[in-house]
C-alpha positions in Angstrom: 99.7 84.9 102.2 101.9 82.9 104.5 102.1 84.0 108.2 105.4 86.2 107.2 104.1 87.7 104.8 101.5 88.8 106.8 103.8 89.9 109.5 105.7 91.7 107.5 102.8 93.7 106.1 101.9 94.5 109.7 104.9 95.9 110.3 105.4 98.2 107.2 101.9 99.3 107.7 101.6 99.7 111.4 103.0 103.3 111.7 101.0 104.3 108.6 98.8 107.0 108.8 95.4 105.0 109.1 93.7 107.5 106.6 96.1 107.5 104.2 96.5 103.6 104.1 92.9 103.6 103.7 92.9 106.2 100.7 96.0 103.7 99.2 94.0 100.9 99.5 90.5 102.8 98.3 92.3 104.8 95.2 95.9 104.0 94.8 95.6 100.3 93.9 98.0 100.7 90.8 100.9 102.7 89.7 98.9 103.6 87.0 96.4 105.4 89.9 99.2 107.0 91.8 100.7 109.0 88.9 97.1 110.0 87.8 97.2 110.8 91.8 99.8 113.2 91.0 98.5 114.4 88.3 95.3 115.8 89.6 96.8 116.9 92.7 99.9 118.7 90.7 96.9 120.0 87.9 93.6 120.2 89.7 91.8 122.7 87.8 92.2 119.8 84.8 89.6 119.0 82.5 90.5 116.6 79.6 90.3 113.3 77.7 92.0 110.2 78.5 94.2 110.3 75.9 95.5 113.7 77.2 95.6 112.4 80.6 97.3 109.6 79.2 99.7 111.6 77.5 100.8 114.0 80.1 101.6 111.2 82.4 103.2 109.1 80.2 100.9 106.2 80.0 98.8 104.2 77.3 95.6 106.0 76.5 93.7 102.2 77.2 95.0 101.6 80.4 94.6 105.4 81.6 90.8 105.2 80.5 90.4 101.8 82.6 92.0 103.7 85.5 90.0 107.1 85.4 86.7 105.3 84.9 87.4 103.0 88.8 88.5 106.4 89.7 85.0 107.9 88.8 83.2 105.4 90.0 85.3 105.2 93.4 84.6 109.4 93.9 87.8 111.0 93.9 87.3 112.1 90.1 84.2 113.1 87.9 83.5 112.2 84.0 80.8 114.4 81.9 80.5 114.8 78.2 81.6 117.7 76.2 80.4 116.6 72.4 81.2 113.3 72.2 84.1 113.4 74.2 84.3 111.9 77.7 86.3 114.0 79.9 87.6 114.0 83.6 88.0 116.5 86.3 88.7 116.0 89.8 85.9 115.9 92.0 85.0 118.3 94.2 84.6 116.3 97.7 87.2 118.4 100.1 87.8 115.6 102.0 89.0 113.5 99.3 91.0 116.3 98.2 92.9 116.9 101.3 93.7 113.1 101.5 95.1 113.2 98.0 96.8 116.1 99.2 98.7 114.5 102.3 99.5 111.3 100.2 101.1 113.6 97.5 103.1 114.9 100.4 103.9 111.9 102.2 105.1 110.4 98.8 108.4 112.8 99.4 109.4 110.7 102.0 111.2 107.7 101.1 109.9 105.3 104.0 106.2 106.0 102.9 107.2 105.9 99.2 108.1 102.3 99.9 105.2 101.2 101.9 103.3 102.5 99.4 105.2 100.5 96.7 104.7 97.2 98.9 101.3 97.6 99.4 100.2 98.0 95.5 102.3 95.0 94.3 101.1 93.1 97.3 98.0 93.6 96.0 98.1 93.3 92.5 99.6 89.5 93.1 
């Protein structure tokens, strides 16, 4: 990263919530992440496949599986068997759910929306 880069990620970052930067950079490290984001928070009672999942928010199944299983293994969801099908639920961790919460929120304003935006592609390079 050269030194403006840098600076400028300083800059959009600085007056960011330090919480939720650190759940963006913990759990929303992809587009892909931020609409299943969404889609817990907007359905948190959810239990279902990936291809449901994958299918509600538009997505392909393989990529949405990927996803949900770093999302399992990072805590904010939870996978169990029903028969032979693997299915997700949001976990139950109230602190993790009130930070998904406030991003959800903060996501209506347009400032954060692009911070947000700059931060995944900055790191998916």
């Amino acid at each position: 990263m050269s030194p403006s880069d840098s600076e400028l990620a300083s800059r959009l970052m600085g007056d960011m919530d330090p919480e939720l930067l650190q759940f963006l950079k913990t759990y929303v490290t992809s587009f892909v992440k931020w609409d299943l984001v969404r889609f817990f928070h907007e359905n948190p009672y959810t239990t279902d496949t990936a291809e449901h999942i994958a299918r509600a928010v538009g997505r392909d199944r393989e990529t949405v599986a990927d996803e949900l299983t770093e999302m399992v293994e990072g805590g904010i969801l939870r996978s169990h068997m029903i028969g032979d099908l693997v299915v997700y639920t949001l976990a139950t961790d109230e602190h993790i759910r009130d930070l998904m919460d406030r991003f959800v929120l903060a996501c209506d304003d347009r400032q954060f929306r692009v911070k947000a935006i700059y931060h995944i592609i900055r790191g998916t390079r």
